[in-house]
C-alpha positions in Angstrom: 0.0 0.0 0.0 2.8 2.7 1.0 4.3 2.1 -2.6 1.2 2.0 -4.3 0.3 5.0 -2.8 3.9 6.6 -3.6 3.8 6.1 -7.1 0.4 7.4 -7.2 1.3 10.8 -5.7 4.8 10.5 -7.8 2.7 10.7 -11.0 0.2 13.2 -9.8 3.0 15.4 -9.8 5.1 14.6 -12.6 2.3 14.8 -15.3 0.3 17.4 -13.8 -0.8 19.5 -16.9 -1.3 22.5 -15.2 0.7 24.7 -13.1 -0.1 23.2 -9.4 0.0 19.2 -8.4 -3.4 17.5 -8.4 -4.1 16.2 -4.4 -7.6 15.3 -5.2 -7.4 11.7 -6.1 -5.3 10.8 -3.0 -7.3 8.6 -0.5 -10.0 10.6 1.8 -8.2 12.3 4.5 -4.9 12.3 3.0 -3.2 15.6 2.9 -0.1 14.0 0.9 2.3 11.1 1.1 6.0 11.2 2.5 9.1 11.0 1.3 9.1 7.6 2.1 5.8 6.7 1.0 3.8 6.8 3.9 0.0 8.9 4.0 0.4 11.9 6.0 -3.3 13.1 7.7 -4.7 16.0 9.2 -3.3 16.5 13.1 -6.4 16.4 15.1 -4.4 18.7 17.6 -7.1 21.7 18.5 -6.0 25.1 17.9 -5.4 27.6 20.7 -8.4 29.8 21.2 -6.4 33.0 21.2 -4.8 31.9 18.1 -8.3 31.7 16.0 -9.3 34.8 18.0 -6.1 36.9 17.0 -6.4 35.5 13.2 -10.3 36.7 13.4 -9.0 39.9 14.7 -6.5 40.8 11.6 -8.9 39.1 9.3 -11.4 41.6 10.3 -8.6 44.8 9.6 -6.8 43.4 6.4 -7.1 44.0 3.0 -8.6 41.8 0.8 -5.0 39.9 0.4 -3.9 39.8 3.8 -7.4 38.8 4.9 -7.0 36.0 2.3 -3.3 35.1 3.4 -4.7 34.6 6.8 -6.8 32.6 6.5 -5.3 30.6 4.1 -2.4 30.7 7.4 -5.3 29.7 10.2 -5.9 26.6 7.7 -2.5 26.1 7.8 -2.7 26.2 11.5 -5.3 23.7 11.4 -3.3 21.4 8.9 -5.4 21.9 6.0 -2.7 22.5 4.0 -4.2 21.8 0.2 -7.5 24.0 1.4 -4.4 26.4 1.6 -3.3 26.4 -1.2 -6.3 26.0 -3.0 -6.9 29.2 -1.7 -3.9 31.0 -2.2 -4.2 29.4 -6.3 -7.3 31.4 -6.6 -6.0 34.5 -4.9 -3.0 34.5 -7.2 -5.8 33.9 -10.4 -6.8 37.1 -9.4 -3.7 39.3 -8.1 -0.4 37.6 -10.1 1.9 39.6 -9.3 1.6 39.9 -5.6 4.3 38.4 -3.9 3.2 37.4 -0.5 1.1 34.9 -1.7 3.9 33.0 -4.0 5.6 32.9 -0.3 2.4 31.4 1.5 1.5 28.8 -0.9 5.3 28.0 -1.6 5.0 27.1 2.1 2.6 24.6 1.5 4.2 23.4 -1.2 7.2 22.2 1.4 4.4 21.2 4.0 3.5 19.0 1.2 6.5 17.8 0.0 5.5 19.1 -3.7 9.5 20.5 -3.4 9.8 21.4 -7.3 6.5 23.6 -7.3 7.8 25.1 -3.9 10.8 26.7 -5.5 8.9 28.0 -8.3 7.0 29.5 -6.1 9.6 31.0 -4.5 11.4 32.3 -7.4 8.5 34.0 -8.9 8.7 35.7 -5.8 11.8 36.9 -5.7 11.9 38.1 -9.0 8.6 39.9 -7.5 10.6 41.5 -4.9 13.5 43.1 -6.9 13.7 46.4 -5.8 10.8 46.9 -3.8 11.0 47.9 0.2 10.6 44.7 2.7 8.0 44.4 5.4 7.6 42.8 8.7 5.5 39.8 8.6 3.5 39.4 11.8 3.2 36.1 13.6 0.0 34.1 14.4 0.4 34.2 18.2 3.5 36.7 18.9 6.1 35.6 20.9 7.2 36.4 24.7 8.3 40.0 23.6 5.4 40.4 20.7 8.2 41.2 18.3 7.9 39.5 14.8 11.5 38.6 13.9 10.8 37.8 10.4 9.8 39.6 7.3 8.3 39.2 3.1 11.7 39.3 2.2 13.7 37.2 4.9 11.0 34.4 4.6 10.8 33.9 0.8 14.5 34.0 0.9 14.7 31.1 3.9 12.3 28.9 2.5 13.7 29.1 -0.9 16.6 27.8 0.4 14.9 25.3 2.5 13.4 23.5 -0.7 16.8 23.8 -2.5 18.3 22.5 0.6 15.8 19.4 0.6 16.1 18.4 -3.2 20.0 18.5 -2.7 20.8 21.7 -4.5 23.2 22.6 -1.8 24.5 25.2 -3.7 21.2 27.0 -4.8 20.5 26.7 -0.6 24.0 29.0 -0.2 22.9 31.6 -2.4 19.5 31.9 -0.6 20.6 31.9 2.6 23.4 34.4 1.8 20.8 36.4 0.6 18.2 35.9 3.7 21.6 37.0 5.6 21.6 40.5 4.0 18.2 40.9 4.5 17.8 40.1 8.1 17.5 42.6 11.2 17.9 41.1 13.8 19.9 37.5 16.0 16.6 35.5 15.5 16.4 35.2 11.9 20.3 35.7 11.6 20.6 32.4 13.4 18.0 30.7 11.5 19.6 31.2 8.0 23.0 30.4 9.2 22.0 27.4 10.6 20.5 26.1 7.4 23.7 27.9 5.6 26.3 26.3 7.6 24.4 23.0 6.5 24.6 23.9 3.4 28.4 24.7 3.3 29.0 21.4 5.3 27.5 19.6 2.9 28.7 20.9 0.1 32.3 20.8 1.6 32.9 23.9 2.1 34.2 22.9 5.8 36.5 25.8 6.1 34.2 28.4 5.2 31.3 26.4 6.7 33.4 27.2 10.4 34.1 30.9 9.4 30.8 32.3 8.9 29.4 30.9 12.3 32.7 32.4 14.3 30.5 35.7 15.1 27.9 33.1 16.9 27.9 33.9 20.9 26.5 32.1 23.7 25.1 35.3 24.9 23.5 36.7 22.1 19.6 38.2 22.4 17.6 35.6 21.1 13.8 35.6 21.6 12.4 32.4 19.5 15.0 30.6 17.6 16.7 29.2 20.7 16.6 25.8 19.6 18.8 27.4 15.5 21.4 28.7 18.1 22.3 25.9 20.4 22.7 23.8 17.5 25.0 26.6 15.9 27.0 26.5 19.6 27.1 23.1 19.1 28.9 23.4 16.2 31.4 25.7 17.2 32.1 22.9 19.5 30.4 25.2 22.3 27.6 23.3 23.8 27.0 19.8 24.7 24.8 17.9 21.8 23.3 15.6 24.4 21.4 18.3 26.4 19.4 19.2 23.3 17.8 15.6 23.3 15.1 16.1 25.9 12.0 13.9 25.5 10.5 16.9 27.3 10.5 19.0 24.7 7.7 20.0 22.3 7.8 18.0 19.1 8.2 20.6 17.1 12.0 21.4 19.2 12.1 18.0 18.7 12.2 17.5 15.0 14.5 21.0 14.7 16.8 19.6 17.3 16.7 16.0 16.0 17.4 16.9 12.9 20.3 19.6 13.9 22.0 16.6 15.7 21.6 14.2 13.1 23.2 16.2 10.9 26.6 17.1 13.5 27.0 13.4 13.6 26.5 12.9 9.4 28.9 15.3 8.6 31.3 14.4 11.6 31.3 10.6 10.2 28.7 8.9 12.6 26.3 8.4 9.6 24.9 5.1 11.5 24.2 7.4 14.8 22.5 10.2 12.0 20.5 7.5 10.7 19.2 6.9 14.0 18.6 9.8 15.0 16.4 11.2 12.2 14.3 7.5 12.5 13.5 8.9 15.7 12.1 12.1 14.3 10.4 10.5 11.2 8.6 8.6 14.1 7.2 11.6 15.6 4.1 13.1 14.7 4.6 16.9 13.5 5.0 16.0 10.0 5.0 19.7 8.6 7.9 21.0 11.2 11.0 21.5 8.5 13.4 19.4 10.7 10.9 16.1 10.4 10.7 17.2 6.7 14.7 16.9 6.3 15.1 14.0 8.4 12.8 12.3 6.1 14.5 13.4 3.7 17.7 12.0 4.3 16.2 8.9 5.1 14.9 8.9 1.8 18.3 9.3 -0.1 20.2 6.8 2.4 
């Protein structure tokens, strides 16, 4: 069944005749399949109340694209990722050269695991960007300091690289992230493209350089939400112990980041059995759309 179910999603995408994959004739409740071939379903996980209550809220003030990016986010939220981007597809029927929603549904795409459209996506919307002034992109519940850290710019830059990063195209993931480098303001998305950079690098072999650009990385620098993108960076600087990042304590989203992050310190230090490992564990979990599950599964799928 998993392989029958593979192909079948392989060949929705491959001869899709239009310019989006076809999810429809995948079995009811499906959102897509893995990597690996396995059906991945909607989380039944219930949604915050003051999540849906501050996505109301903006919904209410927005403009008729940011009202539709929202709530093409709160079904996000709620895992309904293809009523996502069957949204976002009619939104950009309407306004095709808006950017934002290139980044939203090219989000999805990765959620998805439909990598190719993803960066097409993505690219479209950087070329969209090219000269025009970058905004802040609020969050969906802010965090402790109710300071978004990321913006249009940073974030179709990151995830760019994130889909390069997860087809292989290490050194399409550099340039991105060099990019997302420039664009970034402030220690929280700094350390969240340098991680995925220095991966990158590491993986490319670009050891050397891979070590130099993470040199500015302190232990005390003012992080608000990427905690988890900094330790690992500590880690490798050789900083910070690997082992006290493995709590089963954790949320699973930590989990898969972290997972992932420590899978890769052992791959590229040698210890591809203990990687392997590793990433098994986080392909076990259950937050299938967090980008560290997504790359462990990934790797698992190439071994």
């Amino acid at each position: 069944m998993r392989l029958f179910v593979a192909a079948l999603f392989s060949l929705l995408l491959l001869n899709c005749t239009s310019s989006e994959p076809d999810f429809t004739s995948l079995p009811d409740g499906v959102q897509t399949v893995s990597l690996l071939g396995d059906t991945l379903q909607t989380s039944s996980n219930t949604l915050p109340e003051t999540l849906t209550t501050r996505i109301d809220s903006l919904i209410q003030v927005s403009d008729e694209i940011n009202e539709l990016i929202w709530r093409a986010r709160l079904l996000g939220y709620n895992g309904e990722y293809r009523n996502a981007i069957e949204l976002l597809s009619d939104a950009i029927a309407k306004k095709p050269e808006e950017p934002a929603l290139y980044r939203h549904r090219g989000h999805r795409y990765i959620s998805l695991r439909a990598l190719d459209y993803a960066i097409q996506d993505f690219e479209k919307a950087v070329e969209l960007i090219k000269g025009t002034e970058d905004i802040v992109e609020q969050d969906g519940l802010p965090n402790t300091q109710n300071k978004p850290t990321s913006s249009l710019h940073t974030n179709i830059w990151y995830h760019l690289g994130l889909a390069y990063y997860l087809t292989g195209d290490f050194e399409k993931a550099q340039n991105a992230y060099n990019e997302c480098i420039k664009a970034s303001t402030n220690n929280d998305m700094l350390v969240a493209a340098l991680y995925w950079y220095y991966m990158s690098l590491r993986r490319n072999g670009q050891d050397e350089f891979a070590g130099q650009i993470i040199e500015p990385i302190e232990t005390d620098m003012d992080i608000i939400e990427n905690n988890s993108y900094h330790k690992l960076l500590l880690v490798f600087k050789g900083e910070f112990d690997p082992e006290m990042l493995l709590d089963e304590d954790s949320d699973a989203l930590s989990n898969a980041t972290v997972g992932y992050g420590i899978g890769n310190w052992h791959f590229i230090n040698g210890r591809k059995g203990r990687a392997y490992s590793i990433w098994e564990e986080v392909y076990k979990g259950s937050n299938w759309a967090s980008f560290g599950y997504i790359a462990s599964e990934a790797e698992l799928a190439q071994k």
